[in-house]
C-alpha positions in Angstrom: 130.9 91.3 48.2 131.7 91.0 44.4 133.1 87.7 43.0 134.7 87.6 39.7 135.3 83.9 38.3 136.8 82.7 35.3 134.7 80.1 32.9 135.6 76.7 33.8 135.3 77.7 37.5 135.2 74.3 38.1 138.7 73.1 37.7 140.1 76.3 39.7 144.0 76.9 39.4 147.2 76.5 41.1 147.7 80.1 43.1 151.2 81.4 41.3 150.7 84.9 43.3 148.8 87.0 45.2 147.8 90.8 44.4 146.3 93.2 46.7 144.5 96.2 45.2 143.1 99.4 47.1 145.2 99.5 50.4 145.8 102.3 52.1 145.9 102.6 55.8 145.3 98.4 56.3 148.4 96.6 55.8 149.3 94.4 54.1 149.6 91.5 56.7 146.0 92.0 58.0 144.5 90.3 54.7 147.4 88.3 54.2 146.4 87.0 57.5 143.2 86.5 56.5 143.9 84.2 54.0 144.0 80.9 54.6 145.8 79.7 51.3 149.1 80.5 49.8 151.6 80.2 46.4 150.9 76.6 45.1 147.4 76.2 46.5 145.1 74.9 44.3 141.7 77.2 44.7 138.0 77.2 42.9 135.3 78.3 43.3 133.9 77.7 46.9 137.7 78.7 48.4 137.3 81.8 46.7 134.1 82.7 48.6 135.7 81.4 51.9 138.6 83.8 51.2 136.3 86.6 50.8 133.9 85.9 54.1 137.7 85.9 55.6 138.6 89.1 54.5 135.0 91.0 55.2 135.7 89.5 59.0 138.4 91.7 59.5 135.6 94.5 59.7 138.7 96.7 58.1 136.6 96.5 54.6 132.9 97.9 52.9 133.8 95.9 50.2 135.6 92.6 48.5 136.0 91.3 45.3 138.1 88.7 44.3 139.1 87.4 40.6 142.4 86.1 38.7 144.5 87.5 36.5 146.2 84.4 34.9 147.1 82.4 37.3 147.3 85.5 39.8 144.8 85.9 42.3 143.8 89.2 42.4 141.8 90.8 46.0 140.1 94.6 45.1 139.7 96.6 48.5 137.3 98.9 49.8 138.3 100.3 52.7 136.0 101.5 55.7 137.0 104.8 55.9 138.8 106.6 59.3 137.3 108.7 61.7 139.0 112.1 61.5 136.8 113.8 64.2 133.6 113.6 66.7 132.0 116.9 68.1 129.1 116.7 70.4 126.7 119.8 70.8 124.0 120.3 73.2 125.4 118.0 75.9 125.2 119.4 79.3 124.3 116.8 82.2 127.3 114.5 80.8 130.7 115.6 79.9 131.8 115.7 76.7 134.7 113.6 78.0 132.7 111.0 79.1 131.1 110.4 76.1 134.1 110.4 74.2 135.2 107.5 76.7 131.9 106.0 76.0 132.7 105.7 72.3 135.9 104.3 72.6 134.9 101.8 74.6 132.8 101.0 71.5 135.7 101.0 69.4 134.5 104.9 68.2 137.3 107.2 68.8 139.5 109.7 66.6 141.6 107.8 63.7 139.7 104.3 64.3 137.3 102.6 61.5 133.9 104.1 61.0 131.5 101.6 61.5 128.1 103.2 60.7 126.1 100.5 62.5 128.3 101.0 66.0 127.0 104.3 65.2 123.6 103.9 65.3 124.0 101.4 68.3 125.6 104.3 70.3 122.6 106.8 69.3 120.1 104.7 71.0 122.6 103.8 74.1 122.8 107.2 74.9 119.6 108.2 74.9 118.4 105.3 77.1 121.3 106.7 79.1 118.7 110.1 79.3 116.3 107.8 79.7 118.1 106.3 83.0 118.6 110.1 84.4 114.8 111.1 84.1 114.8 112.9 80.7 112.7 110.8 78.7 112.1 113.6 75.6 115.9 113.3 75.1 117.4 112.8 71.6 120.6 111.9 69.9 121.0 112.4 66.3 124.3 111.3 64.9 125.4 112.7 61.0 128.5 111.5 59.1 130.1 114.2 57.0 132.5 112.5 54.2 135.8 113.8 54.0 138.7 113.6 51.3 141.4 110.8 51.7 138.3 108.5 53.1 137.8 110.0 56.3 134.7 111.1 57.9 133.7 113.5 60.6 130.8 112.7 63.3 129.0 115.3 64.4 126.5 114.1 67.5 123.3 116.4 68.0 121.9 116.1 71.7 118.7 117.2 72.7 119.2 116.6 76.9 115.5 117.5 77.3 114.2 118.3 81.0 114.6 116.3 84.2 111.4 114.5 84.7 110.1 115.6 88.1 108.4 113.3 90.8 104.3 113.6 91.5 103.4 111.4 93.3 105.1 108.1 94.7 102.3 105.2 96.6 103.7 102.8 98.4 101.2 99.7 99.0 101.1 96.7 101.1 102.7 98.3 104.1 101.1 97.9 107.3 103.3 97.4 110.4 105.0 101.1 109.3 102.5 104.3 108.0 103.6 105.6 104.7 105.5 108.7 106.1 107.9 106.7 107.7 108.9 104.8 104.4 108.6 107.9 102.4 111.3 109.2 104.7 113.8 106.5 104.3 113.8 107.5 100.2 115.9 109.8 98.5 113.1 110.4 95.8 111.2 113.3 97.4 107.7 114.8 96.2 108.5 118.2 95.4 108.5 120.8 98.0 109.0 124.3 98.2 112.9 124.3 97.8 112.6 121.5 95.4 114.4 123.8 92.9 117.4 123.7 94.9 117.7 120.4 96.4 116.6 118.8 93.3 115.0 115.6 95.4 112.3 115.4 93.2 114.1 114.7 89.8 113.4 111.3 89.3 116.6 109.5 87.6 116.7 105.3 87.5 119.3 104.7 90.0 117.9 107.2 92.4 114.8 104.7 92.5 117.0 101.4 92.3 118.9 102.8 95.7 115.0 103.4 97.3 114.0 99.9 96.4 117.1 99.0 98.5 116.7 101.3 101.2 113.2 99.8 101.6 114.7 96.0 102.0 117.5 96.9 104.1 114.8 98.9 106.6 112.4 95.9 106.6 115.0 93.6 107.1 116.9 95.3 109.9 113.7 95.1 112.0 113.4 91.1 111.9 111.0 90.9 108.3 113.4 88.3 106.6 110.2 87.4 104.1 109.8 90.8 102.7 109.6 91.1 99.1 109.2 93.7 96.6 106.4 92.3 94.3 106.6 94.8 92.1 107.1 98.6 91.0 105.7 100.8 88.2 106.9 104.1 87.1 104.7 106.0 84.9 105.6 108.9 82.9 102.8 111.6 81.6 102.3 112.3 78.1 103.8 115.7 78.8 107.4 113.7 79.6 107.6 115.9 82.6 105.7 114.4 85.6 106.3 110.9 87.1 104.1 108.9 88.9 105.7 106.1 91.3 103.8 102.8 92.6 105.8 100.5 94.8 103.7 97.1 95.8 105.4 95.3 99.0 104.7 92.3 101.2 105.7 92.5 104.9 105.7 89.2 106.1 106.0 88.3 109.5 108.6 89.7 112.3 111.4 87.0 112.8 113.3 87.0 116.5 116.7 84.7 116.8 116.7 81.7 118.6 120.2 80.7 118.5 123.7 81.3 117.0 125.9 79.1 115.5 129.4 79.2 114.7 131.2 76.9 112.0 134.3 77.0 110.1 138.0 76.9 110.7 139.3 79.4 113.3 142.8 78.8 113.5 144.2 79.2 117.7 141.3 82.1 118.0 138.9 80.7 120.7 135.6 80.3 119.7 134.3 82.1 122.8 136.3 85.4 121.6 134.1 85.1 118.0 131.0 84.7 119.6 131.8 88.0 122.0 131.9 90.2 118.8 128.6 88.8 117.6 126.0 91.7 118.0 122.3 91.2 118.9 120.9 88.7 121.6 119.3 85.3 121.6 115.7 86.1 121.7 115.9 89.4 120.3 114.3 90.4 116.7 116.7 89.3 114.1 118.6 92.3 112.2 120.8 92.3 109.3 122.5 95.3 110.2 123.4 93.5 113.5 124.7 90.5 111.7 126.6 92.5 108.8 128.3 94.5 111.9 129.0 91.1 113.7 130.7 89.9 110.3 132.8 93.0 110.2 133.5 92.8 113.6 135.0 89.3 112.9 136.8 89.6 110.1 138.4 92.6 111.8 139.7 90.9 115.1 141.2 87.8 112.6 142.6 90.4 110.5 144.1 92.1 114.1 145.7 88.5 114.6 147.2 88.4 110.8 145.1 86.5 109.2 144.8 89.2 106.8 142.4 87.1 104.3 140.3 85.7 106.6 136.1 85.8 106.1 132.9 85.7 107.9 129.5 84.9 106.1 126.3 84.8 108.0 123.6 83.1 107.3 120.0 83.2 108.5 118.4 79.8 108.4 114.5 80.7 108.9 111.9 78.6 111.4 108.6 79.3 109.7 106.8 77.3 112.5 107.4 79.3 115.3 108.8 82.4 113.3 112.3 82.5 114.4 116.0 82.1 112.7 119.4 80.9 113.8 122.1 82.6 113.0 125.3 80.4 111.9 128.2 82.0 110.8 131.1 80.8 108.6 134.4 81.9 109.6 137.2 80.9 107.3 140.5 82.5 108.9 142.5 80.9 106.1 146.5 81.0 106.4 147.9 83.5 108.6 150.2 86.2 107.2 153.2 88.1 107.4 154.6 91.5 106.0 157.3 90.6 103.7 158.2 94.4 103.2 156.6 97.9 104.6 157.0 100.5 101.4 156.6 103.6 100.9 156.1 106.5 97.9 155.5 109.9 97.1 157.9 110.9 99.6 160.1 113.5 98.2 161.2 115.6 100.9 160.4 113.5 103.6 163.2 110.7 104.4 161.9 107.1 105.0 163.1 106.6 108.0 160.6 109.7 109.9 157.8 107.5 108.2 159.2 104.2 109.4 159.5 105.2 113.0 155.6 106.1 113.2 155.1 102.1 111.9 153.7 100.0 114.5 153.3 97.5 111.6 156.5 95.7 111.7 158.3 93.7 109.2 158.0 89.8 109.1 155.7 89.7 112.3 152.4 88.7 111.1 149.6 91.4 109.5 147.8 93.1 112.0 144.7 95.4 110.5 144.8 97.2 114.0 148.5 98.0 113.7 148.4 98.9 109.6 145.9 101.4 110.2 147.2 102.9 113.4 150.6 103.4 110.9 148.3 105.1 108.9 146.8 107.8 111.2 150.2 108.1 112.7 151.0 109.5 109.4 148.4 111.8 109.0 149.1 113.0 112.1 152.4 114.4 111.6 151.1 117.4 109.3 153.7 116.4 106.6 151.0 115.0 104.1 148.0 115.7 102.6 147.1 112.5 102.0 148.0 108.9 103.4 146.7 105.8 101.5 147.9 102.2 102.6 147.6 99.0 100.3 148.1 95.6 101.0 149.4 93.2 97.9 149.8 90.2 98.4 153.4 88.3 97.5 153.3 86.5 94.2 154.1 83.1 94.7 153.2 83.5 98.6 150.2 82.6 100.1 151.3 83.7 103.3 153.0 86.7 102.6 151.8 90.5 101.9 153.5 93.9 101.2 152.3 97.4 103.0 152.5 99.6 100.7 152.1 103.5 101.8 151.2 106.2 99.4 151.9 109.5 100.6 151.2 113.5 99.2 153.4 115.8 100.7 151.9 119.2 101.9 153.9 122.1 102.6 155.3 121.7 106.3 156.8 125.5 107.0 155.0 128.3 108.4 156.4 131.8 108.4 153.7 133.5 110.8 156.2 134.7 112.9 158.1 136.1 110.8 156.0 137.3 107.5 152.5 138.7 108.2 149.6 140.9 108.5 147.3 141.2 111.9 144.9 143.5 112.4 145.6 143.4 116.6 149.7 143.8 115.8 149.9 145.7 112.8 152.7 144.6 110.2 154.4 141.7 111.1 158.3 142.1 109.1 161.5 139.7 110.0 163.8 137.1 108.9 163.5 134.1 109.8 163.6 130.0 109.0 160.5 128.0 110.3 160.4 124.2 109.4 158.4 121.7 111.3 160.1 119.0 108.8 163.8 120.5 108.4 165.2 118.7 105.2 162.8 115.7 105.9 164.2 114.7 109.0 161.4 115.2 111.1 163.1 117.6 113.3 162.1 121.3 113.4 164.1 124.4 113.6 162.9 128.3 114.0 164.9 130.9 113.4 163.8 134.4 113.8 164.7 138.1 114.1 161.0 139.7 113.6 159.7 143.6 113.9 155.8 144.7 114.8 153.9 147.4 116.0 154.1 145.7 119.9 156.8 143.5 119.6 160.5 142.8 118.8 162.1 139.4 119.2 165.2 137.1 118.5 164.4 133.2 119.1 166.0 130.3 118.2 164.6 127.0 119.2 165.2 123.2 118.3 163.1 120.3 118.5 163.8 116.6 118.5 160.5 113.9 118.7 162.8 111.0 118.6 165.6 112.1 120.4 165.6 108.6 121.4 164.2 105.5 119.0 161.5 104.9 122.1 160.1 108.1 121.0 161.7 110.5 123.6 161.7 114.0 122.3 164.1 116.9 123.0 163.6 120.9 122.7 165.4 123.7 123.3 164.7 127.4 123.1 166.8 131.0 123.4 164.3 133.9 123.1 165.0 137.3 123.5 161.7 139.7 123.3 161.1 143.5 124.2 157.2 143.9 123.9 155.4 147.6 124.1 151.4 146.5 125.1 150.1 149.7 124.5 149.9 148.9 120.9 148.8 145.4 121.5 145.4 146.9 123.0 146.8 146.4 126.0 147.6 148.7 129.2 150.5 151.1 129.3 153.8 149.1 129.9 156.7 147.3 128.0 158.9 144.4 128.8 162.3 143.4 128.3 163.0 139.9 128.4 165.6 137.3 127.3 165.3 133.5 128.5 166.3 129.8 127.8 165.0 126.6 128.2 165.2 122.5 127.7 162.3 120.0 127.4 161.9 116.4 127.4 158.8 114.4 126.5 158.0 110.8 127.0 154.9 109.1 125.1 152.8 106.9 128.0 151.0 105.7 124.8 150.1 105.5 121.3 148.3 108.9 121.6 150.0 111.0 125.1 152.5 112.0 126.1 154.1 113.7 129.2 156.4 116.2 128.6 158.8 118.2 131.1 160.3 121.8 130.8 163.0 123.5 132.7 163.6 127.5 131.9 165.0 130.5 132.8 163.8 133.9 132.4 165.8 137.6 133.2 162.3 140.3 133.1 162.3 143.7 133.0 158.7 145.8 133.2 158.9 149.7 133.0 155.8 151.7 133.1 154.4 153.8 130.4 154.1 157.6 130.2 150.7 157.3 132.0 150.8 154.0 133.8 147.5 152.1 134.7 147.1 152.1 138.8 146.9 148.5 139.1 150.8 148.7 137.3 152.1 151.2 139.7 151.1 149.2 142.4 152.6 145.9 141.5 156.2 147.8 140.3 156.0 149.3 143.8 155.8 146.3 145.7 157.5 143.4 143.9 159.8 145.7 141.9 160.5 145.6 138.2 163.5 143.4 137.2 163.2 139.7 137.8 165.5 136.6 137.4 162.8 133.2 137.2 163.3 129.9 137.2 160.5 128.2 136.0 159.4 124.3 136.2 156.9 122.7 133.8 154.7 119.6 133.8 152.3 118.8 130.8 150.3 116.0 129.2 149.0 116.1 126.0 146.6 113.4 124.0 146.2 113.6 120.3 143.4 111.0 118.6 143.1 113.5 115.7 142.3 112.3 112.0 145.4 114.4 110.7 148.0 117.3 112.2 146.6 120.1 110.0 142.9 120.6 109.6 141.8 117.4 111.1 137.9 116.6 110.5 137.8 113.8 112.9 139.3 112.6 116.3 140.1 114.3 119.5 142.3 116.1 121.3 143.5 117.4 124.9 146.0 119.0 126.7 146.9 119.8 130.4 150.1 122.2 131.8 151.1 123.3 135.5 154.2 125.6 135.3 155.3 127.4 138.2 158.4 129.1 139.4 160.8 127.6 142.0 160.0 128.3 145.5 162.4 131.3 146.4 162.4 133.2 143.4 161.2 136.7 143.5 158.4 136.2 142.1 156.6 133.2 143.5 153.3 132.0 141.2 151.7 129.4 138.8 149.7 128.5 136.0 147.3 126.1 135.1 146.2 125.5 131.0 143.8 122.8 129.9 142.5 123.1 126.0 140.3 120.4 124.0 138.7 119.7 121.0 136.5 116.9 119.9 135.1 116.2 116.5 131.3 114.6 115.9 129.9 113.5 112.4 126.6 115.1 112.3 125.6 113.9 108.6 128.1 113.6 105.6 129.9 115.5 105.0 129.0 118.1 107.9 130.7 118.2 110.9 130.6 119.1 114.6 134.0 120.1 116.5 133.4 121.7 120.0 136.8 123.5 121.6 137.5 124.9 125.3 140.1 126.5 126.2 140.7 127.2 130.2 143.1 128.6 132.3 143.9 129.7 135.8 147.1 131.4 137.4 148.0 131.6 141.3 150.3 132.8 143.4 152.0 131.4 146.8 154.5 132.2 149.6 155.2 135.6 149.8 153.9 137.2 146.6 150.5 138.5 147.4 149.2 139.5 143.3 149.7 137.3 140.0 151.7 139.1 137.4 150.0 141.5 135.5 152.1 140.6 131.9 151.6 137.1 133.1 147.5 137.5 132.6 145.3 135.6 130.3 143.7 137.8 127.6 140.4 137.0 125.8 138.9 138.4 121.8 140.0 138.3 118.8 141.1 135.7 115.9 141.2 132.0 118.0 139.4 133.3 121.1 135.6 135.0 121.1 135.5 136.0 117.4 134.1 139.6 116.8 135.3 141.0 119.4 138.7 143.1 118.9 141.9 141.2 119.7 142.8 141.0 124.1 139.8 143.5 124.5 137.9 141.2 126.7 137.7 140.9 130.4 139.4 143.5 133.4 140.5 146.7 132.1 143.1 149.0 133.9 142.4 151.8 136.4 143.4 154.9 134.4 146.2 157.4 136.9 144.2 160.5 137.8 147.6 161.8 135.7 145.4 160.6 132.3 143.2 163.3 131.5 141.6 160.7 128.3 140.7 158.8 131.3 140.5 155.7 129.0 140.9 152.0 130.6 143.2 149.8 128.6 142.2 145.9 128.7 144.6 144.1 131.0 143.4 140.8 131.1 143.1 138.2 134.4 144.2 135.4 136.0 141.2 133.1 135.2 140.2 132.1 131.5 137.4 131.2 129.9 136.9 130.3 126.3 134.2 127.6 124.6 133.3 127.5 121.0 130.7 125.4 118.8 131.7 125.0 114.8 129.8 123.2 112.3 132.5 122.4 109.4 130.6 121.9 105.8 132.8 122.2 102.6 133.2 124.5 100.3 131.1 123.8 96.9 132.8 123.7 93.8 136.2 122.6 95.5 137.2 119.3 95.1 140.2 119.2 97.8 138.9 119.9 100.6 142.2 119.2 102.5 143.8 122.7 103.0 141.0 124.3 103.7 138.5 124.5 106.2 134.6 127.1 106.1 132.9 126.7 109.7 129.8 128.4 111.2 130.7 129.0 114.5 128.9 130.0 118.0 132.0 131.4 120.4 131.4 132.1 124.2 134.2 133.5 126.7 136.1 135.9 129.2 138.8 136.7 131.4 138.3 137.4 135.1 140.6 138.1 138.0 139.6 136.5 141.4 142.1 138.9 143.3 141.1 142.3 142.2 143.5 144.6 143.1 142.5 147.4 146.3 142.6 150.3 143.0 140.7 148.8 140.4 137.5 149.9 139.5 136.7 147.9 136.2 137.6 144.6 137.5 135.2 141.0 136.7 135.6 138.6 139.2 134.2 135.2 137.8 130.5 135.6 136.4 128.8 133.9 134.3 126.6 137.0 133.1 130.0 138.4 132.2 130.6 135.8 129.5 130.4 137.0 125.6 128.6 135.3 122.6 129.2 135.8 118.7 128.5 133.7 116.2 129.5 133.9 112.5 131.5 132.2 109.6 134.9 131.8 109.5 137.6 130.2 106.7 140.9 128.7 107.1 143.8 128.0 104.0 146.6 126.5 104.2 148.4 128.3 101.4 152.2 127.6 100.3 152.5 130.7 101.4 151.7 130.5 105.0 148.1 129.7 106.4 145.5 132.3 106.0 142.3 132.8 108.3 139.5 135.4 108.4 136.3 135.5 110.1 133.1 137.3 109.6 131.4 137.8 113.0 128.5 139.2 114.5 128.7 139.8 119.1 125.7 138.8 120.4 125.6 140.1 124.4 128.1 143.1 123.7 127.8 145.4 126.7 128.7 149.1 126.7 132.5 149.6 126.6 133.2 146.4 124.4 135.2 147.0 120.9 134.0 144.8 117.9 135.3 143.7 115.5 133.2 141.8 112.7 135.7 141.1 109.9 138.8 140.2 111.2 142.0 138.0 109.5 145.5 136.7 110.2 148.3 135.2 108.2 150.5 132.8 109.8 148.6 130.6 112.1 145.5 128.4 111.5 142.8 127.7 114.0 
């Protein structure tokens, strides 16, 4: 700073104006503000320097001078100048964007004030940030280039250096547990074979920080509540590449629990329902895992009871006489409250009310945590949304009061597999049709369709309802018309003709079932091939080939799945008997039962196991179940790697077929089990619409009534069941789901057809 002064400093002068010289960007009323005097001030010597200290404060300025001119006092600016760019080059391990956010955070950012000493101060933060990841021969060089108009450009040099890599890591003090136990709780790992790939070895800071705390947590979830970390040393080798780790620990002794106490204000909730959620036993070694579970547990049944805020601290309080602790927990339910409004977002298509009848969250009853997360998975489960998050606000000006606030991302909800498609068991799949399981956000869905393959032709129209009534009563209906030609389904020689009609109810027994009933009607005409299979002849001749069915239906269904499309998570079961009326001309029944069941194995991979069984009958005076009524086994959603229906009984060729080749024709018993191991794909940050599995399938068809002609008939055998095993990957596209599979058959016996790559548009397994 420069001061200019008159000669008889001393008696200063009366202020008759201000002048500011060497502004450009700064206004004005930034020095202005700065100034503490005004027109008819009188100022010397000392206020001068004050005003100029003022000034420099506003870090807008590289230098001040102030002087008179008359009675005129006269301020000469220097301004800092602008930053007009920053590059960074030779960054790799962090974005560029995060160190740009990292800057601004400093106040460093395009058309700010250069500060040359925030610069240097950022140098040296980033490279203890290297420092942090393992890469201790990292440098940061930063150069200001000047620029006309007083502007500058940064330029940022980074030398990222190599990942230090772990040699050796000695952990001493531990007695009770032998070092390979310990080393197996870190994620620090000495380097292995694959250590290229797994990278466990690379020694970054909080890598080691979340060891140290892995190290406490397993000490003190086994009743050691005086173990301490003394103290750690990391050493680095003069060649900045190999790290050597010491960790020095006390044990202490083993604590075990000699009582529980509980203390607080608990509202109308019993204290004996508290102390049923409190984990681990009097007399039992004392575990902080336990008691952090028993505080979550009780937190959760207050929040279940609307006390939405409510808390619950434990706190060991040690005996070091006769090493044992008691346990006394703090519960603070506070006020209960109450759901002022339920809200939701992001639903464009969707109307409010399908989302409001899946709320078992109600408003103005109290909170329930139980009830606003069950709305939740509800959600999910309809297969409308991508995503469901929930937030609870509370009311300003309301201690009692909250809002549930749902966030939803729509997905797309129609599916045109019916009617646009590609599979390699049908052939080209052409039609035109309308298939909506959300019909203009209703809820409700529709299918429309007039479509044209290789093996089939079909009209359908069908309706659905699931609230037909607002106690969740659904309602379907169904017209269908179909004329199907199995010989180019891979199927024996014969073709039907059927039209039929239906109605359904369904009633929900629970949260997750429902029962549902079905009454149809079905007009079906078989007529043989050129060259019909023996085992077709001979059910034509007996029962003839035109029949008018009534058929009954009785199912149950349970659904504890994360989310309707893809789910991750959960279960799911389901259970049918359908039969036709006694009477009809065709007198039989079927029994279906399919599951699947999710298991985390560990994050993020996944276990699901599927079966899928099924049996049909007959009774009264029909002696053989239905040949185009038979389960069929291969293919895309069945054994995998084996081509589509091609498993199980094949047909009897007529001494008429001089190819003598047996077409599949399925059974009346089903088999069908399958392993997957889900994992997600790298690279992919939704993993939402999408599902990669390794998979282990096993399955068959049988018939337990051979018919008199058949020679290549498999009554039930276990021998007889088929293995593959593979990889297999699912999209939901906007286009319609897409899934393919690459398989390998592991038992195949002579006669079967494989498959290994096989796809299908339309429908996702």
């Amino acid at each position: 700073m420069l001061f200019l002064f008159w000669n008889n400093s001393a008696s200063g002068f009366i202020i008759s104006d201000i002048r500011l010289e060497g502004l450009q960007r700064v206004s004005a009323g930034t020095v202005f503000g700065a100034i503490s005097y005004s027109i008819g001030d009188n100022v010397g010597a000392l206020e001068l320097q004050g005003i100029a200290r003022s000034i420099f404060k506003t870090e807008s300025f590289d230098d001040v001078q102030i002087g008179r001119d008359g009675n005129v006092l006269v301020v000469v600016l220097k301004e800092r100048p602008s930053i007009d760019s920053i590059e960074f080059e030779g960054n790799k391990a962090i974005k560029t964007e995060a160190l740009l956010e990292g800057l601004q955070g400093s106040g460093l950012s395009e058309g700010q004030i250069f500060k040359k000493v925030t610069l240097d101060q950022i140098a040296s933060d980033l490279e203890r940030q290297y420092v942090s990841q393992g890469r201790y021969d990292a440098s940061v060089e930063a150069t200001v280039e000047e620029l006309t108009r007083n502007r500058v450009a940064i330029k940022v040099d980074i030398y990222e250096g190599s990942v230090s890599g772990l040699k050796h890591i000695n952990i001493i003090g531990n007695l009770a547990f032998p070092d390979e136990e310990l080393l197996d709780l870190l994620e620090l790992r000495i380097p292995k074979f694959f250590a290229f790939f797994s990278k466990d070895d690379q020694y970054s800071r909080e890598k080691f920080q979340s060891d140290i705390e892995a190290l406490e947590s397993f000490y003190l979830d086994r009743g050691y509540l005086d173990f301490r970390i003394d103290s750690t040393q990391v050493s680095v080798a003069p060649n900045m590449e190999d790290v050597y780790i010491t960790i020095n620990l006390e044990e202490g002794e083993v604590y075990s629990v000699s009582g529980v106490e509980i203390a607080g204000e608990l509202r109308d909730i019993p204290e004996s329902s508290i102390r049923a959620l409190i984990l681990g036993a009097e007399d039992k070694v004392f575990s902080r895992r336990l008691m952090t579970s028993s505080e979550e547990r009780i937190e959760a049944a207050l929040g279940n009871a609307g006390y939405t805020f409510a808390s619950a601290k434990g706190e060991p309080v040690q005996d070091e006489e006769d090493n044992s602790v008691t346990i006394k927990y703090f519960v603070d339910a506070g006020k209960r409250a109450y759901v002022r409004r339920v809200n939701f977002s992001g639903n464009t298509v969707t109307q409010d009310h399908v989302l409001r009848r899946e709320m078992r969250q109600m408003e103005n009853g109290w909170a329930s945590t139980a009830m606003i997360e069950g709305s939740k998975i509800r959600l999910q489960r309809l297969g409308f949304f991508k995503e469901v998050n929930v937030e609870t606000p509370a009311v300003l000006g309301m201690e009692d009061q909250i809002d549930v606030n749902f966030t939803v991302e729509e997905q797309p909800s129609g599916s045109i597999s019916a009617t646009v498609g590609y599979a390699e068991n049908r052939g080209l799949i052409l039609g035109l049709g309308y298939q909506e399981s959300n019909v203009f956000g209703t809820g409700n869905s529709i299918n429309i369709g007039v479509n044209r393959s290789d093996f089939q032709t079909s009209l359908s129209l069908s309706f659905f309802d699931p609230y037909f009534t607002v106690d969740g009563v659904s309602r379907g209906y169904s017209i269908s018309y179909r004329k199907s030609d199995f010989e180019d389904f891979n199927v024996a020689s014969f073709s039907t003709d059927s039209i039929g009609a239906n109605v359904s109810f369904g009633y929900p027994i629970s949260e997750i079932s429902r029962i549902n009933f079905n009454i149809g009607f079905e007009n079906t005409q078989i007529e043989e091939g050129i060259i019909p299979a023996r085992e077709i002849s001979e059910f034509l001749d007996r029962e003839g080939s035109e029949f008018n069915l009534i058929t009954l239906q009785a199912s149950y269904r349970m659904s504890a799945l994360n989310r309707g499309l893809l789910p991750t998570g959960g279960r799911s079961q389901s259970i049918s008997f359908d039969m036709t009326i006694p009477g009809s001309e065709l007198e039989f029944y079927r029994i279906n039962y399919n599951g699947q069941i999710f298991f985390p194995l560990f994050d993020p991979f996944v276990l699901r196991l599927r079966t899928d069984l099924g049996y049909g009958g007959t009774y009264g005076d029909t002696q053989t179940f239905p040949f185009y009524k038979h389960f069929f086994a291969g293919g895309m959603g069945s054994v995998r790697g084996f081509d589509g229906n091609s498993l199980g009984p094949r047909s009897t060729p007529s001494p008429q077929d001089r190819f003598n080749d047996p077409d599949p024709i399925g059974g009346n018993v089903l088999i069908e089990m399958s392993a997957e191991i889900l994992f997600p794909l790298p690279f992919v940050d939704d993993q939402t619409q999408m599902r990669s599995v390794l998979f282990f399938d096993a399955g068959n068809v049988f018939n337990t009534n051979c018919p008199q002609v058949s020679v290549y008939c498999l009554d039930i055998d276990e021998g007889e069941l088929r293995y593959s095993a593979g990889i297999a990957f699912t999209w939901i596209t906007g286009f319609a789901p897409l899934s393919f599979s690459l398989s390998f058959p592991i038992n195949e016996k002579e006669g079967d057809e494989k498959e290994s790559f096989q796809f299908e548009l339309g429908k996702s397994f």
